[in-house]
C-alpha positions as CSV (number, residue, x, y, z in Angstrom):
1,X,-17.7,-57.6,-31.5
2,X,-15.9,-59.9,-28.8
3,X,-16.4,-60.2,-26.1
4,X,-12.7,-58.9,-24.7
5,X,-13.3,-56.0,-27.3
6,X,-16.5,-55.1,-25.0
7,X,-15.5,-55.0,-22.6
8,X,-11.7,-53.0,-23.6
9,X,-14.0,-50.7,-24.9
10,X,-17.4,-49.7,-22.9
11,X,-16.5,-47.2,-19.6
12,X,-16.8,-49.0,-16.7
13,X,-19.7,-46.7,-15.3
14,X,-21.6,-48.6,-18.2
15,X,-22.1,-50.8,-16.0
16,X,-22.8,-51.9,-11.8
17,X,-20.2,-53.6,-10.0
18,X,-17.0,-53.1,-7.8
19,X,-13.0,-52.9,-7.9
20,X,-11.8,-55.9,-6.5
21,X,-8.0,-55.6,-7.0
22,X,-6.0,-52.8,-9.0
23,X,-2.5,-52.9,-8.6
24,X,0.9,-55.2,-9.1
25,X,0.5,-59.3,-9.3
26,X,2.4,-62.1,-10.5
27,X,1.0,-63.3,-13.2
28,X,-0.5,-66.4,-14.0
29,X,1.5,-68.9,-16.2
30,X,-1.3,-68.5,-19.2
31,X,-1.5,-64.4,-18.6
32,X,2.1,-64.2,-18.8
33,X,2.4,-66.0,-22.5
34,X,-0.3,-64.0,-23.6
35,X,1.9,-60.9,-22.4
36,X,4.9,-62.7,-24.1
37,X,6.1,-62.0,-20.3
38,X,8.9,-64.5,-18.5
39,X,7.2,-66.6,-15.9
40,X,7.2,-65.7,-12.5
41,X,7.1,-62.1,-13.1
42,X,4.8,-59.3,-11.9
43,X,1.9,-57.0,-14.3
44,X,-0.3,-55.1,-13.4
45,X,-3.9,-56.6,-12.4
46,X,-7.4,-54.5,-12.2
47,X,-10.1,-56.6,-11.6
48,X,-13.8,-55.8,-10.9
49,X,-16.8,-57.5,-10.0
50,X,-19.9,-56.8,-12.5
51,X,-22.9,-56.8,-11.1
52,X,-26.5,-56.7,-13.1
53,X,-29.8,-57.0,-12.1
54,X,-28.5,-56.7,-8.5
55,X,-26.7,-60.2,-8.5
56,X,-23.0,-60.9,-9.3
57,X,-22.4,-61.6,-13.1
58,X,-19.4,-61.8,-14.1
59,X,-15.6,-61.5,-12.9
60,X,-13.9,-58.9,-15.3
61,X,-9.2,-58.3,-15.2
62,X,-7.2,-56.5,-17.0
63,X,-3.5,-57.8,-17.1
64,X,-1.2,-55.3,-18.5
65,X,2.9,-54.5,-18.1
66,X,3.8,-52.7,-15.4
67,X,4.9,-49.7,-17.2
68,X,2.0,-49.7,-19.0
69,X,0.1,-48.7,-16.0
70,X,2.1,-46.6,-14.6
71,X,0.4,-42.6,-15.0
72,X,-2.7,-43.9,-15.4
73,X,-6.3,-43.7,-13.6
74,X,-6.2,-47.8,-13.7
75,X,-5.1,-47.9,-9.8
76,X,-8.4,-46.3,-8.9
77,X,-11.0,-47.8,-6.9
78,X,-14.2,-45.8,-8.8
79,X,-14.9,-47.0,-11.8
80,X,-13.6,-45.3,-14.7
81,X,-16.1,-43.1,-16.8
82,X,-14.0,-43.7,-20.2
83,X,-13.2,-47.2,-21.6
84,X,-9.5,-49.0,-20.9
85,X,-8.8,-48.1,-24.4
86,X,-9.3,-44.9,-24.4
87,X,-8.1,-44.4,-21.3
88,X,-4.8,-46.1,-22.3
89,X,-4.4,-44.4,-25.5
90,X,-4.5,-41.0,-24.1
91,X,-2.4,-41.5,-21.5
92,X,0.1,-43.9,-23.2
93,X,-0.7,-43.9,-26.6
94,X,-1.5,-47.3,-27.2
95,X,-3.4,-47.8,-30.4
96,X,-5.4,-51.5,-30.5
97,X,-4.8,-53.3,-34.0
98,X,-6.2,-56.6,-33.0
99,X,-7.8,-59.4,-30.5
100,X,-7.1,-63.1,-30.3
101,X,-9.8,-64.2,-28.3
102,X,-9.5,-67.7,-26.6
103,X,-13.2,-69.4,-24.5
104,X,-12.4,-72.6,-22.3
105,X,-15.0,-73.8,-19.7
106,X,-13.7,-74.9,-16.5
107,X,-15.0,-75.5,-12.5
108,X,-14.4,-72.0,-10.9
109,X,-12.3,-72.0,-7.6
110,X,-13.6,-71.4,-4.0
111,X,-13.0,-68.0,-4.3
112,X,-14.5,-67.3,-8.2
113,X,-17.7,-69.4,-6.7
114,X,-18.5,-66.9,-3.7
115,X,-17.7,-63.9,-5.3
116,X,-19.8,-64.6,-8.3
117,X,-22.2,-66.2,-5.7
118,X,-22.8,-69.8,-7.7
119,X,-22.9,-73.2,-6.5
120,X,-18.9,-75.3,-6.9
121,X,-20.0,-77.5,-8.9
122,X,-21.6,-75.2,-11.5
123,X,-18.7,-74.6,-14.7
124,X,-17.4,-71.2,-15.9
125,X,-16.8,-69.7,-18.9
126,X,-13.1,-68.3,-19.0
127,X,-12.9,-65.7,-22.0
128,X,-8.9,-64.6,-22.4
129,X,-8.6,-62.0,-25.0
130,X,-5.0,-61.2,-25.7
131,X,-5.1,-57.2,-27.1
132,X,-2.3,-56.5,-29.9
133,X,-1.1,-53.9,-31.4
134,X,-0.2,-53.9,-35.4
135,X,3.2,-55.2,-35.2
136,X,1.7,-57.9,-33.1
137,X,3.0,-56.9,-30.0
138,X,0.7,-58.0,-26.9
139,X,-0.7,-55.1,-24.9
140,X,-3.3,-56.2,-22.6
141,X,-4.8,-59.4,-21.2
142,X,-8.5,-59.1,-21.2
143,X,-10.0,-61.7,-19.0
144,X,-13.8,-62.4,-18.5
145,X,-14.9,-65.0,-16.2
146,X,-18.7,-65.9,-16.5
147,X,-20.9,-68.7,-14.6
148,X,-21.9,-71.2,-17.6
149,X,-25.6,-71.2,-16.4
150,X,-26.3,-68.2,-16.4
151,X,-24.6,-66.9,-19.6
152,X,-24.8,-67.5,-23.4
153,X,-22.1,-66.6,-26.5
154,X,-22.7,-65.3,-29.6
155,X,-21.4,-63.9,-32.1
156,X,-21.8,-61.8,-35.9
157,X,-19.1,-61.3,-38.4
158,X,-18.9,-60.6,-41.7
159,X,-18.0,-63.8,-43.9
160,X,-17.1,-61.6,-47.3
């Protein structure tokens, strides 16, 4: 399993951590590709802070269409008791086909340092997971940003 399929799939209550944005953005130049979105424009953005063993972890959005969100529980401030996908397919009937999952490391900003409370100088791992549906057509923008020290990747899949 990826990790943008994790995290699209486990309820938020699954694990600790915080809401720190839910509602319309403009969308980053790399988000909006993924989204097969024209620059410049707006999506939706819910982004939360996961928090384990009492310390910040890891930086978890959601980038999504703004009709997409719209009659959803997405712009709540709890976290949500079902996972995105389900959430999404019952309210909007979005059925998941497939994930292209991209991993670059990178330094994190001023902002990505103090909220996941590591030192500026320390790299990040920044998962995008572009969600598609079986024609192909993008659906969400899974993004996962994780200290490098503090977090290791791996993966299983059949080879057959």
């Amino acid at each position: 399993m990826t990790l943008g399929h994790a995290y699209l799939t486990n309820p938020e209550t699954g694990s600790a951590g915080e809401v720190l944005e839910a509602g319309a953005q403009a969308v980053p130049n790399r988000v909006a590709a993924l989204l097969d979105l024209p620059a410049r424009s707006r999506a939706f953005l819910r982004r939360r802070l996961v928090v384990r063993d009492g310390e910040p972890s890891e930086i978890v959005s959601f980038w999504l269409p703004l009709d997409l969100s719209e009659g959803t529980d997405l712009t709540s401030a709890d976290a949500l008791a079902g996972s995105i996908r389900d959430h999404l397919q019952a309210r909007k009937g979005v059925r998941v086909d497939h994930i292209i999952e991209q991993i670059t490391a990178r330094m994190p900003s001023a902002d990505e340092a103090k909220q996941l409370g590591m030192p500026k100088n320390t790299p990040v791992l920044d998962v995008h997971a572009a969600v598609r549906d079986a024609s192909g057509h993008p659906i969400i923008v899974v993004k996962v940003l994780l200290p490098a020290d503090r977090h290791e990747l791996e993966d299983a899949y059949p080879t057959g």
